[in-house]
DSSP file (Angstrom, degrees, kcal/mol; ACC not computed):
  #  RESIDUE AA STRUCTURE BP1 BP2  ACC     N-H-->O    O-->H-N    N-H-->O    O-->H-N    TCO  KAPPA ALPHA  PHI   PSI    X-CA   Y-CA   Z-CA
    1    1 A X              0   0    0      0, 0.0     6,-3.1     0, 0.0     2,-0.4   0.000 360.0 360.0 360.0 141.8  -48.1  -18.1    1.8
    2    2 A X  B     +AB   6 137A   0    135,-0.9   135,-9.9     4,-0.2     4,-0.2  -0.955 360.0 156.8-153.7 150.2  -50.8  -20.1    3.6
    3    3 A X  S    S-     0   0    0      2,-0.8   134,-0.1    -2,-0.4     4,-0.0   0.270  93.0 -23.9-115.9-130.0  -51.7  -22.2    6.3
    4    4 A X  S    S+     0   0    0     -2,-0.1     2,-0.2     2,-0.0    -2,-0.0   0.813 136.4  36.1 -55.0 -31.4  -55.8  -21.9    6.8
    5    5 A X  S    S-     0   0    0     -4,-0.0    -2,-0.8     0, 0.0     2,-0.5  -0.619  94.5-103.6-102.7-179.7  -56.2  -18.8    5.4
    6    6 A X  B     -A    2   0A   0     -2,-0.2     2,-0.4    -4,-0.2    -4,-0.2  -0.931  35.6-156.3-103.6 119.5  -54.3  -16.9    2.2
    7    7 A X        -     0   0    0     -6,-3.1     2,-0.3    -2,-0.5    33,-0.0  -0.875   5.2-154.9-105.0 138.3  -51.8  -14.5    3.4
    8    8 A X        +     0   0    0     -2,-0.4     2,-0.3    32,-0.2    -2,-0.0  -0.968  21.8 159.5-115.8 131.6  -50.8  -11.5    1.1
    9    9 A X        -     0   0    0     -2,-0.3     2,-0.4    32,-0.1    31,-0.2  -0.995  23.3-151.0-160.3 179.8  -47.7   -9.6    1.1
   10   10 A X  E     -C   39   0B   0     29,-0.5    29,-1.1    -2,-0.3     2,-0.6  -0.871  27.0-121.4-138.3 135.8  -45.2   -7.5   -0.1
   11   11 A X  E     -C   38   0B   0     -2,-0.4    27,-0.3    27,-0.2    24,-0.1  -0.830  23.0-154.7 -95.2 124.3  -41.7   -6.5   -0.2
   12   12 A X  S    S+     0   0    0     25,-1.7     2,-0.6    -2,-0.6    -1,-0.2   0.533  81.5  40.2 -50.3 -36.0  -41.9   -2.7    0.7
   13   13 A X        +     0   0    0     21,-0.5    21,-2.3    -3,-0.1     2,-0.4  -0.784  65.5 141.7-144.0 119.3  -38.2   -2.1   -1.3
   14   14 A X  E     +D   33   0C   0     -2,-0.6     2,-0.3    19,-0.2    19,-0.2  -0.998  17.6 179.2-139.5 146.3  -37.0   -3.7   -4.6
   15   15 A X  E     +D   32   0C   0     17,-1.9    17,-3.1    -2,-0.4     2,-0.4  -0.971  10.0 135.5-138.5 166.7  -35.1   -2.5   -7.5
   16   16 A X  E     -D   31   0C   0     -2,-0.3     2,-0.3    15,-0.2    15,-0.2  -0.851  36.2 -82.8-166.6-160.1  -33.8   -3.4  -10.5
   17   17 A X  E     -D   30   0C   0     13,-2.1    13,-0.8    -2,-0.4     2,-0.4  -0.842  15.7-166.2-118.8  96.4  -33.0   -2.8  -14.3
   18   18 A X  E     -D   29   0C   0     -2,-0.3     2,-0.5    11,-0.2    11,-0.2  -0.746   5.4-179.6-111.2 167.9  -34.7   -3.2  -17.3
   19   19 A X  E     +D   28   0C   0      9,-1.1     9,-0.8    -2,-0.4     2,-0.4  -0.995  21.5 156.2-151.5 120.4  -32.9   -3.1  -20.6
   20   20 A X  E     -D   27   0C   0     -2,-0.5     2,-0.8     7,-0.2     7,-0.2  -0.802  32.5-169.6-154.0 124.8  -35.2   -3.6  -24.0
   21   21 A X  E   > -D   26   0C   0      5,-2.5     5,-1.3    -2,-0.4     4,-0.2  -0.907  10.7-164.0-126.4 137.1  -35.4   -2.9  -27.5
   22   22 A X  T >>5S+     0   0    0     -2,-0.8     3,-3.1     1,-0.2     4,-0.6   0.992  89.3  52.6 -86.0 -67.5  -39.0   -3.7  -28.8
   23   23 A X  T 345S+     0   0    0      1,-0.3    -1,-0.2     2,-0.1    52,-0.1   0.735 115.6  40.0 -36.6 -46.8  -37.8   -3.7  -32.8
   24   24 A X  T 345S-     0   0    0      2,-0.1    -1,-0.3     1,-0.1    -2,-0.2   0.573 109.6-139.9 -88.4 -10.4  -34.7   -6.4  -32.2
   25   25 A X  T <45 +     0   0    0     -3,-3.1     2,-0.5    -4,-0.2    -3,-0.2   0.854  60.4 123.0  51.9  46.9  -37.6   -7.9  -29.8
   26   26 A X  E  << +D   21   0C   0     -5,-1.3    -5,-2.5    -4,-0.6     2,-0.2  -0.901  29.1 133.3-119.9 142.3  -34.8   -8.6  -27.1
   27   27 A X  E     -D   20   0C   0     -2,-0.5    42,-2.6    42,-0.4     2,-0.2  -0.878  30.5-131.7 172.2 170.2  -34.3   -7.5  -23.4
   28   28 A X  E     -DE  19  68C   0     -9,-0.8    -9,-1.1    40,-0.3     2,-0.5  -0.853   5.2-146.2-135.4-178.9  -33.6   -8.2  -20.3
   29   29 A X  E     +DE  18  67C   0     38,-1.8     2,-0.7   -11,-0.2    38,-0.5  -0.845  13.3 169.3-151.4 106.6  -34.6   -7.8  -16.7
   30   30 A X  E     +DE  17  66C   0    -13,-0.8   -13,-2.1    -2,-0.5     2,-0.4  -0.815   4.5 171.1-117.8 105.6  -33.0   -7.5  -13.0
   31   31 A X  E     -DE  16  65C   0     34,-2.0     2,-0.7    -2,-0.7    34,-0.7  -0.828  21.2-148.8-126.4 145.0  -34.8   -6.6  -10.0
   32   32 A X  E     -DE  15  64C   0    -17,-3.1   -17,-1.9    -2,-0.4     2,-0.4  -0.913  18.5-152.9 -82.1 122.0  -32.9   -6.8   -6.3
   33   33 A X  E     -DE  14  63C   0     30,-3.2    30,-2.3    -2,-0.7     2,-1.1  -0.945  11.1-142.3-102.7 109.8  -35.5   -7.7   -3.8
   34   34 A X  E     - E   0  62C   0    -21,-2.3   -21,-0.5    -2,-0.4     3,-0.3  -0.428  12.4-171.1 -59.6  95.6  -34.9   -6.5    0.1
   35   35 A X  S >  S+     0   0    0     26,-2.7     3,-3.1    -2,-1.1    -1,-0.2   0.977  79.0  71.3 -65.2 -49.6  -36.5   -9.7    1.5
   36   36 A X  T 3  S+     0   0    0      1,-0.3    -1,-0.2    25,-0.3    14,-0.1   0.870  88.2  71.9  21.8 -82.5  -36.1   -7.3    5.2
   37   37 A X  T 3  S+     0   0    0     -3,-0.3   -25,-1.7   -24,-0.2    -1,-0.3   0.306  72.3 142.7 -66.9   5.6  -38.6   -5.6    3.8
   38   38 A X  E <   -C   11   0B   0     -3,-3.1     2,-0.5   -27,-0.3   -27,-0.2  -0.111  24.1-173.4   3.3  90.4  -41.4   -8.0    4.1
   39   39 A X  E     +C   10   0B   0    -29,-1.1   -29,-0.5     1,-0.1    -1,-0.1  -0.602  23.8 161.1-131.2  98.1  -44.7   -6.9    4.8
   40   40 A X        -     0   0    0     -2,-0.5   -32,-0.2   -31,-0.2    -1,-0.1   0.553  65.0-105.3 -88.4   6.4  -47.5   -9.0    5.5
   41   41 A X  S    S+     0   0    0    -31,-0.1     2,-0.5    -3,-0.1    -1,-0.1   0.254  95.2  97.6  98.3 -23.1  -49.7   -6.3    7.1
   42   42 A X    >>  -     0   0    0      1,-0.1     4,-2.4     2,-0.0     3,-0.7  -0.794  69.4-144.8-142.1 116.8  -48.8   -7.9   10.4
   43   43 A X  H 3> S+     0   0    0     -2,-0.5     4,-1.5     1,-0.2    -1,-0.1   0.632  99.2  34.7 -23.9 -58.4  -46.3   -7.0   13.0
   44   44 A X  H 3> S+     0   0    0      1,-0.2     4,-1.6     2,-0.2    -1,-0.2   0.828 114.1  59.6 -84.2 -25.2  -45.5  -10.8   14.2
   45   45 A X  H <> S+     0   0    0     -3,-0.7     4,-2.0     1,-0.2    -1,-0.2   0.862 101.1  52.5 -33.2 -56.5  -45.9  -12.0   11.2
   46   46 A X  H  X S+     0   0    0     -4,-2.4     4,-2.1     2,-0.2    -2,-0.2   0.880 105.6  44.9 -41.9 -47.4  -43.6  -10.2    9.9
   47   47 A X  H  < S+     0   0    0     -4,-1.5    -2,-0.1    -5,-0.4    -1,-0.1   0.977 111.0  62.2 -76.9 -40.0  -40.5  -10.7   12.0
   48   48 A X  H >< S+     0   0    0     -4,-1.6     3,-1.4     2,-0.2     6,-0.3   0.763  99.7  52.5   5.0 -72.3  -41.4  -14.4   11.8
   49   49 A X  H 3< S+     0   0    0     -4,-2.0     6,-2.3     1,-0.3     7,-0.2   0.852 110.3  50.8 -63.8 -26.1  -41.0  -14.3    8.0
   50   50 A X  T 3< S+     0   0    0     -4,-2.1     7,-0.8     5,-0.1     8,-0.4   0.293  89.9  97.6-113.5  37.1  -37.9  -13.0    8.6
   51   51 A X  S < >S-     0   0    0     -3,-1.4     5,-2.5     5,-0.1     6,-0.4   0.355  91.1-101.8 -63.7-170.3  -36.6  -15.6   11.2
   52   52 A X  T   5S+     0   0    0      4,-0.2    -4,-0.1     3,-0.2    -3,-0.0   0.325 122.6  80.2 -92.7 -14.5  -34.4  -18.4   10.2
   53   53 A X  T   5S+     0   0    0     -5,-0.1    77,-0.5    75,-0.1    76,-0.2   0.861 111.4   2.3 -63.4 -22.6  -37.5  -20.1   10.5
   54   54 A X  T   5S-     0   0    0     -6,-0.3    75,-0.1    75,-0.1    -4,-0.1   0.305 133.6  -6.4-100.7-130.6  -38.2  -18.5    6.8
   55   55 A X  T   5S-     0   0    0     -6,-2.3    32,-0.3    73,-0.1    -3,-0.2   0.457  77.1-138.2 -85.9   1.0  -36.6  -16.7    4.5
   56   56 A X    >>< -     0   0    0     -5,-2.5     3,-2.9    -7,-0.2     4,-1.2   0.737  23.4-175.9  87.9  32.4  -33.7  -16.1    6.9
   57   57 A X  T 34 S+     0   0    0     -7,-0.8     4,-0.4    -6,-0.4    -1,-0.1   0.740  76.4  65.3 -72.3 -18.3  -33.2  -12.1    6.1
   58   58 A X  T 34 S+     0   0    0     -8,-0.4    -1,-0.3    -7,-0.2     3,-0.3   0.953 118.1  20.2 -67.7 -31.3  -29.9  -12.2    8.5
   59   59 A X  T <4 S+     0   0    0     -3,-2.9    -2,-0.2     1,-0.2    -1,-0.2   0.744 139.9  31.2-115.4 -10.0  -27.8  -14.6    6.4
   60   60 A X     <  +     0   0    0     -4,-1.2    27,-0.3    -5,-0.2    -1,-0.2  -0.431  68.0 160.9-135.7  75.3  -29.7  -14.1    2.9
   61   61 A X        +     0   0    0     -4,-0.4   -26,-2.7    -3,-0.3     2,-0.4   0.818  59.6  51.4 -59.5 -31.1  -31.1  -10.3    2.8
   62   62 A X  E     -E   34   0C   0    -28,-0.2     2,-0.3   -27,-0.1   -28,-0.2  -0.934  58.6-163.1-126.5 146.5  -31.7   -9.9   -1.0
   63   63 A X  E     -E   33   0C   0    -30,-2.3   -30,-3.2    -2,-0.4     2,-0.3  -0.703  19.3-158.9-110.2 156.3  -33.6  -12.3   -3.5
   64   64 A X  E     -EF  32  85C   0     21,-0.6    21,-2.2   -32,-0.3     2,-0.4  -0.949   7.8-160.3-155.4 119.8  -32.5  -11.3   -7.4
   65   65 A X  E     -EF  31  84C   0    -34,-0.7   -34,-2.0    -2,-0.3     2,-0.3  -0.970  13.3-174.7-117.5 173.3  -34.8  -12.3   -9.9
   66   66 A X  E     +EF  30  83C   0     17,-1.7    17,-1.8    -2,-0.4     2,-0.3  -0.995  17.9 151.2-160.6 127.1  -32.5  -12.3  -13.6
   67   67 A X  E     -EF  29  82C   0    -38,-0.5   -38,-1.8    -2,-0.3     2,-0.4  -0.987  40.9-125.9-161.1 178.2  -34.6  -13.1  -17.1
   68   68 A X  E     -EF  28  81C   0     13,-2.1    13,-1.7    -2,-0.3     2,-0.5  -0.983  38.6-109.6-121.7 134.6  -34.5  -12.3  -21.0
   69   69 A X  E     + F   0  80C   0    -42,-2.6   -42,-0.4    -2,-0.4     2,-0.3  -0.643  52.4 172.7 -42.6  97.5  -37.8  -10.6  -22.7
   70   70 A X  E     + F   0  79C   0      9,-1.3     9,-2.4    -2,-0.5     8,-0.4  -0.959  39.8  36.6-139.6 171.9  -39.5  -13.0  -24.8
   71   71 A X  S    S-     0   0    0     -2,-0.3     2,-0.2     6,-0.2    -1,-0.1   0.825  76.0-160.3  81.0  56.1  -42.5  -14.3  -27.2
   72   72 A X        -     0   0    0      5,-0.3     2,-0.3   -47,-0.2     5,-0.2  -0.531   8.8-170.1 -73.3 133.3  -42.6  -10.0  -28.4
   73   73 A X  B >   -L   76   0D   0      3,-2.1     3,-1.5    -2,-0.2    -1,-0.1  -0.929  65.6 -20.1-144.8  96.4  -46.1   -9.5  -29.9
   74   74 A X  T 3  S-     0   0    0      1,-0.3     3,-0.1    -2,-0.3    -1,-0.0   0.964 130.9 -48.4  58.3  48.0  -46.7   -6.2  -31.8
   75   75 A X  T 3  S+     0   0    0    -53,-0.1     2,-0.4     1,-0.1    -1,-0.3   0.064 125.6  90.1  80.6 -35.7  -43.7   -4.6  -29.9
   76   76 A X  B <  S-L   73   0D   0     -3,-1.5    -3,-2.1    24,-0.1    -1,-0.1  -0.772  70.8-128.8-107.8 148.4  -44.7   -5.7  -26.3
   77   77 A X        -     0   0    0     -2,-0.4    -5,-0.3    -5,-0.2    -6,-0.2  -0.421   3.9-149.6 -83.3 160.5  -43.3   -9.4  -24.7
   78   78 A X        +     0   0    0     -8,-0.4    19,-3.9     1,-0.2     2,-0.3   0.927  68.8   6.2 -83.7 -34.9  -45.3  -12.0  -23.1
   79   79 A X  E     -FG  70  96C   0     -9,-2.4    -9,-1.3    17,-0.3     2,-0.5  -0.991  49.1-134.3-148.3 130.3  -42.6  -13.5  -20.5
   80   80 A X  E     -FG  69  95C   0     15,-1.7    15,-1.3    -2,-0.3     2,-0.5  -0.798  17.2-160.8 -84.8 117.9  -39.8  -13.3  -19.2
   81   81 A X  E     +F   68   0C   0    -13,-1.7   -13,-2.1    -2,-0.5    13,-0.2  -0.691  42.3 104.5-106.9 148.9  -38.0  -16.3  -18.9
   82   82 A X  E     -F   67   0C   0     -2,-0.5    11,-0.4   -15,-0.3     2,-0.3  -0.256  62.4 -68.3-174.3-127.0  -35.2  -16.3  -16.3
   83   83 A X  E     -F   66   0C   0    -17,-1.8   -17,-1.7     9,-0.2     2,-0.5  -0.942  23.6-146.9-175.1 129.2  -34.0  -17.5  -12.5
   84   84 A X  E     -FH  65  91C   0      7,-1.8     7,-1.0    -2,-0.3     2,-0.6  -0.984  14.5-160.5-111.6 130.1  -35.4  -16.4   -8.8
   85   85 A X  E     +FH  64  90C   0    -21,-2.2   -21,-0.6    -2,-0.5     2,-0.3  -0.903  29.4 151.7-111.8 114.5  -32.4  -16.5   -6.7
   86   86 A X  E >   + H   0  89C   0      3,-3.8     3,-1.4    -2,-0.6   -23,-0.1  -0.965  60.4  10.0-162.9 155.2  -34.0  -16.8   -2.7
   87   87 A X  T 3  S-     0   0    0    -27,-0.3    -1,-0.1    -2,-0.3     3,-0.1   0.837 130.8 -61.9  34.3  47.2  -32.9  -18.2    0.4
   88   88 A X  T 3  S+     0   0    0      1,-0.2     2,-0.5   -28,-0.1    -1,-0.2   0.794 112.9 118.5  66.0  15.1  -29.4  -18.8   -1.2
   89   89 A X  E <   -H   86   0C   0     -3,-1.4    -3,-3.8    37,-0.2     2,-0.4  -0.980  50.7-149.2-113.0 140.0  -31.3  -21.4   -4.1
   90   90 A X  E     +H   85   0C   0     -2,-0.5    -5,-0.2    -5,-0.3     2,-0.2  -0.736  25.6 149.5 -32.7 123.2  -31.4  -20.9   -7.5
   91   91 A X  E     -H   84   0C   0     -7,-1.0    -7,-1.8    -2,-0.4     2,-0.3  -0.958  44.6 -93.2-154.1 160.5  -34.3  -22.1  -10.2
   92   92 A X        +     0   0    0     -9,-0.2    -9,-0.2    -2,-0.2     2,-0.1  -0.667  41.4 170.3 -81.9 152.0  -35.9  -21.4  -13.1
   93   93 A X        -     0   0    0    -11,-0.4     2,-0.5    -2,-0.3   -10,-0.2  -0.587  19.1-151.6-156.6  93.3  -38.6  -19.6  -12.8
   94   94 A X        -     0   0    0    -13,-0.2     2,-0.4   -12,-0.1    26,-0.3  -0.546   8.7-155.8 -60.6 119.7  -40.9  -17.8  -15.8
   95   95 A X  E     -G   80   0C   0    -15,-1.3   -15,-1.7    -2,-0.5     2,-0.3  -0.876  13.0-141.6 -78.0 129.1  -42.9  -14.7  -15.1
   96   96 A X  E     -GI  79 118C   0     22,-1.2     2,-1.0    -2,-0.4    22,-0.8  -0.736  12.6-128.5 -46.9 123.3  -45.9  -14.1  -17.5
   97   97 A X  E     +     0   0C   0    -19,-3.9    20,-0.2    -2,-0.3     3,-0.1  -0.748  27.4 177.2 -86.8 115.8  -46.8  -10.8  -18.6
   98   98 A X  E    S+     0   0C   0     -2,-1.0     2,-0.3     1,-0.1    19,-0.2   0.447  74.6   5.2 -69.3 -16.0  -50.4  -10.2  -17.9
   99   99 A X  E     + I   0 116C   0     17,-1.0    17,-0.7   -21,-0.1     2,-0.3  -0.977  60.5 180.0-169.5 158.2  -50.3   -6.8  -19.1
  100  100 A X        +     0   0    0     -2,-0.3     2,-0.2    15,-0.3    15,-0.2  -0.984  12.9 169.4-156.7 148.4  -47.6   -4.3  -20.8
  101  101 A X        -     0   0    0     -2,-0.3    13,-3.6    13,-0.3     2,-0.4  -0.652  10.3-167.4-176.6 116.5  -48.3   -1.0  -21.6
  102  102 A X  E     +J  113   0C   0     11,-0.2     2,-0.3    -2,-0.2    11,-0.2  -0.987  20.9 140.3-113.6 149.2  -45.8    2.7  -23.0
  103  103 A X  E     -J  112   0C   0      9,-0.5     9,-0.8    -2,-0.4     7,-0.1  -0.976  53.3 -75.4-162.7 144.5  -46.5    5.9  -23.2
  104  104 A X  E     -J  111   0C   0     -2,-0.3     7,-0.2     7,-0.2     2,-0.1  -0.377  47.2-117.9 -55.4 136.9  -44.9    9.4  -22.6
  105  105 A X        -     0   0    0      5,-2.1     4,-0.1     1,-0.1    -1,-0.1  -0.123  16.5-135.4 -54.2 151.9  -44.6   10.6  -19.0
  106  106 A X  S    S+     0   0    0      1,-0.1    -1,-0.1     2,-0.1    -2,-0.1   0.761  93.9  14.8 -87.7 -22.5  -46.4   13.6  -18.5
  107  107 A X  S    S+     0   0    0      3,-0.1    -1,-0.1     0, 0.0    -3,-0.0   0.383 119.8  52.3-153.4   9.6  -43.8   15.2  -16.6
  108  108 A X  S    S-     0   0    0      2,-0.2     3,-0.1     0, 0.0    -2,-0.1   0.205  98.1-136.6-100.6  -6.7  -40.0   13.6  -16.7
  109  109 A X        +     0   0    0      1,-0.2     2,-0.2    -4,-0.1    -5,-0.1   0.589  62.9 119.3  75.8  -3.5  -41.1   14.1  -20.8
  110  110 A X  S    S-     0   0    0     -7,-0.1    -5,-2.1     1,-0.1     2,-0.3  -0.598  84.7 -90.7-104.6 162.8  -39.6   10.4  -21.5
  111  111 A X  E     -J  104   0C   0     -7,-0.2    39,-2.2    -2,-0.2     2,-0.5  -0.372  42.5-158.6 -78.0 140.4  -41.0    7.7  -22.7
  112  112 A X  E     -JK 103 149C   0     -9,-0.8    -9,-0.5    -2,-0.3    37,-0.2  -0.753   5.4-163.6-134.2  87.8  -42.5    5.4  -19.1
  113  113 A X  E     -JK 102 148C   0     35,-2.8    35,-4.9    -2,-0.5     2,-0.4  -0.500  12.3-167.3 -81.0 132.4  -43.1    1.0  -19.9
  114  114 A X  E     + K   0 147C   0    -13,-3.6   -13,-0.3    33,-0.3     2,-0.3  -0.988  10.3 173.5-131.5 136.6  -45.4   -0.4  -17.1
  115  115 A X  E     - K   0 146C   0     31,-4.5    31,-1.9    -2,-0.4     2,-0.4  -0.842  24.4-162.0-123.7 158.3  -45.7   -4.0  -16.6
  116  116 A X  E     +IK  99 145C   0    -17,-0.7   -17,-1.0    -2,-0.3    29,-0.2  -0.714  26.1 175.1-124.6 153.5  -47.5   -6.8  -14.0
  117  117 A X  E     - K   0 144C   0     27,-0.8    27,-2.1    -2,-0.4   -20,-0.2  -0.720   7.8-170.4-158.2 143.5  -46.1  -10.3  -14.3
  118  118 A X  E     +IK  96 143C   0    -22,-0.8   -22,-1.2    25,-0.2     2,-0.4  -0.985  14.4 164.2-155.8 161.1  -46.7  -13.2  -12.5
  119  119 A X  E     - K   0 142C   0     23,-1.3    23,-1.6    -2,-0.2     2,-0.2  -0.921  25.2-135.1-150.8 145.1  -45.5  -16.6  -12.1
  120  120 A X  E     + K   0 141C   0     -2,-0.4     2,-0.3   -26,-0.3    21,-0.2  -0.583  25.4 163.7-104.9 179.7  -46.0  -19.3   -9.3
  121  121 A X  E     - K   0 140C   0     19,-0.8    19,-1.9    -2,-0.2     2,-0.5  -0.984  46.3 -96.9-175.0 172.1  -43.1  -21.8   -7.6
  122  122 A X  E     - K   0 139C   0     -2,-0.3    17,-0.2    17,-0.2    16,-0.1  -0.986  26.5-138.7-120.1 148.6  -43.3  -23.8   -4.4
  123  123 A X  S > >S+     0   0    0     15,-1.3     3,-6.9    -2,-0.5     5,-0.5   0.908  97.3  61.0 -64.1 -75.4  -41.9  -21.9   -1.8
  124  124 A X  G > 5S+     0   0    0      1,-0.3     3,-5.7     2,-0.2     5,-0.2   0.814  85.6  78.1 -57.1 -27.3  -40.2  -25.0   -0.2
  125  125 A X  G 3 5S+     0   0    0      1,-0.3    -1,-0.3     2,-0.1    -2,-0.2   0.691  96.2  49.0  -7.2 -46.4  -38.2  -25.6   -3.4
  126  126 A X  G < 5S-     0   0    0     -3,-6.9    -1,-0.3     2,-0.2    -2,-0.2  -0.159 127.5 -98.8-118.8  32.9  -36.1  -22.8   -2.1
  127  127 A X  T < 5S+     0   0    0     -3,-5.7     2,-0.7     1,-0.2    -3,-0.2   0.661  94.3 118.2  76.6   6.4  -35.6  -24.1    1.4
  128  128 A X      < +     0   0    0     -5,-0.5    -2,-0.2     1,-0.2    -1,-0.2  -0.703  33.0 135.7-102.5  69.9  -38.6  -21.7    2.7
  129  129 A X    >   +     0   0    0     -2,-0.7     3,-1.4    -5,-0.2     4,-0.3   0.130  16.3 145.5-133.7  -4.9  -40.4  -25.1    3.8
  130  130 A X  T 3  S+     0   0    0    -77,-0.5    -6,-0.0     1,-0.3   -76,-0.0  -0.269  72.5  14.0 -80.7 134.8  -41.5  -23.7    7.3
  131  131 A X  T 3 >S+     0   0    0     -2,-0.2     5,-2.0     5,-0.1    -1,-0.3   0.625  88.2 113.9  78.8  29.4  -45.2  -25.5    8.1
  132  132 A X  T X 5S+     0   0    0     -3,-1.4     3,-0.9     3,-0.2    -2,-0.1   0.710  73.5  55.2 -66.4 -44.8  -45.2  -28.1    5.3
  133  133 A X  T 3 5S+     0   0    0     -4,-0.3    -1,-0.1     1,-0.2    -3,-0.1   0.370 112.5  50.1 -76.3  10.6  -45.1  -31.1    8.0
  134  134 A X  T 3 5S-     0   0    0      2,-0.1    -1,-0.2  -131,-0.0    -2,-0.2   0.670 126.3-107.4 -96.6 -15.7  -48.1  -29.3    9.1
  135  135 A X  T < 5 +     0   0    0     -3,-0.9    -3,-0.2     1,-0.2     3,-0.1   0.405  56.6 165.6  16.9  58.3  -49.6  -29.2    6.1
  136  136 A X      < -     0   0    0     -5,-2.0     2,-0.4     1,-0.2  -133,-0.2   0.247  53.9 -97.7 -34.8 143.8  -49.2  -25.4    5.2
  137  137 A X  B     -B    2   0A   0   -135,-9.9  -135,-0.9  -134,-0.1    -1,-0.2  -0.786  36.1-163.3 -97.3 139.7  -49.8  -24.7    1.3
  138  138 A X        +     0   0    0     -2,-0.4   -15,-1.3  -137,-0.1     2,-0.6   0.886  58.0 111.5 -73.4 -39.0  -45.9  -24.5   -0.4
  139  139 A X  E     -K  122   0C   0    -17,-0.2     2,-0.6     1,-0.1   -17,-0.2  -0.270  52.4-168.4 -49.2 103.9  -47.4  -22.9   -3.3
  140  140 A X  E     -K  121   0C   0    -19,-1.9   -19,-0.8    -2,-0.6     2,-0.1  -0.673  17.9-154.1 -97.2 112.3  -46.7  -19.5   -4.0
  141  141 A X  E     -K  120   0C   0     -2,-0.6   -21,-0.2   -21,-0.2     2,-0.2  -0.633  18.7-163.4 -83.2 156.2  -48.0  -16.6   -6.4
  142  142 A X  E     -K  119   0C   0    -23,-1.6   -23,-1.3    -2,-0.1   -25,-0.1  -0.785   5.7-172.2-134.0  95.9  -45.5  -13.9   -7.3
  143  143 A X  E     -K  118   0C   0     -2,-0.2   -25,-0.2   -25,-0.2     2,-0.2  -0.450   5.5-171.4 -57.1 155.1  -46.6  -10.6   -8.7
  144  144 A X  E     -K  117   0C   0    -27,-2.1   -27,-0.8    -2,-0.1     2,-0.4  -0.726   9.0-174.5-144.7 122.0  -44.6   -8.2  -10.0
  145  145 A X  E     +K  116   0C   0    -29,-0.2     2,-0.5    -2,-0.2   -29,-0.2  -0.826  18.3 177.4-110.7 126.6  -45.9   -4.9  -10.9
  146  146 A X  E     -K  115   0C   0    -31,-1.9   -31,-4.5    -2,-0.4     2,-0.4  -0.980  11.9-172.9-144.2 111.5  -42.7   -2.8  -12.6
  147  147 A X  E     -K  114   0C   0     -2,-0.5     2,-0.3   -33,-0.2   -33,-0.3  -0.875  17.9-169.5-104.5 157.3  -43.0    0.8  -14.1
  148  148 A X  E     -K  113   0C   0    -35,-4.9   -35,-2.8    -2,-0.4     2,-0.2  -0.842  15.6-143.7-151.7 131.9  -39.8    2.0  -16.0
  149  149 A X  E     -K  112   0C   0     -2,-0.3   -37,-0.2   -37,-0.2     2,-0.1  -0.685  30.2-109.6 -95.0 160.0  -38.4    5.2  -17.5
  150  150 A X        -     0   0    0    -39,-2.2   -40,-0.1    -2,-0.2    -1,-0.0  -0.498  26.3-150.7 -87.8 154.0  -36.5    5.5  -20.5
  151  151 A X              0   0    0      1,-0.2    -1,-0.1    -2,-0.1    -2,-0.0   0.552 360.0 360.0-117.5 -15.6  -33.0    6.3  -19.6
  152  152 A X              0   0    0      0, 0.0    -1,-0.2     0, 0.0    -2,-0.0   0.523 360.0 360.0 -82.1 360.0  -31.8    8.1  -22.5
């Protein structure tokens, strides 16, 4: 989010699922995100974001984002294409993968995929609109940085 400067932050607790088989070059991808958990580094900030003036964490506490694995390139995908569910909206919304990478864990002995993806949206899209008549930037980057072990 920004208004004169670019504020970075981060939701402290998200989880989700990811389900993939690189040969059939198919998967999917669910992660729950505690919007609560908000952290922008700064106390009034925070509580702020999570007013009704914002994202509204008393009446919509979790954002969901829900996608399929695609454009698979020597085993790993490029994007996920899929849906960000926040402040009670729906959209489409593709994440790019900027990076992919598996290899055996050193110490659960399973095999451990880590990914960053990111994708932009405007904010107000999803009803999160607060400083826009001000003229506050709507736009929004979304990282997602995602390790996963294999479950079998």
């Amino acid at each position: 989010m920004g208004g004169l400067s670019t504020w970075r932050g981060k939701f402290n607790s998200a989880s989700g699922t990811i389900v993939m088989d690189r040969v059939a070059k198919t998967g999917t991808v669910k992660v729950n995100i505690d919007v609560g958990s908000i952290d922008f580094g700064n106390d009034k900030l925070n509580e702020h974001a999570k007013s009704a003036d914002m994202f509204d964490v008393a009446k919509y506490p979790t954002a969901v984002y829900e996608g399929e694995l695609k454009d698979f390139e020597d085993g790993k995908p490029g994007k996920v294409v899929g849906t960000l569910t926040l402040h009670g909206v729906t959209k489409p919304l593709t994440l790019e993968i900027d990076e992919f990478l598996c290899k055996p864990h050193p110490m659960a002995k399973k095999e451990v995929c880590g990914a960053d993806a990111s994708a932009e949206f405007n904010r107000s899209d999803f009803g999160v609109s607060y400083g826009k008549a001000f003229g506050f930037k709507q736009e929004v980057e979304l990282q997602i940085q995602v390790e996963a072990l294999r479950a079998d």
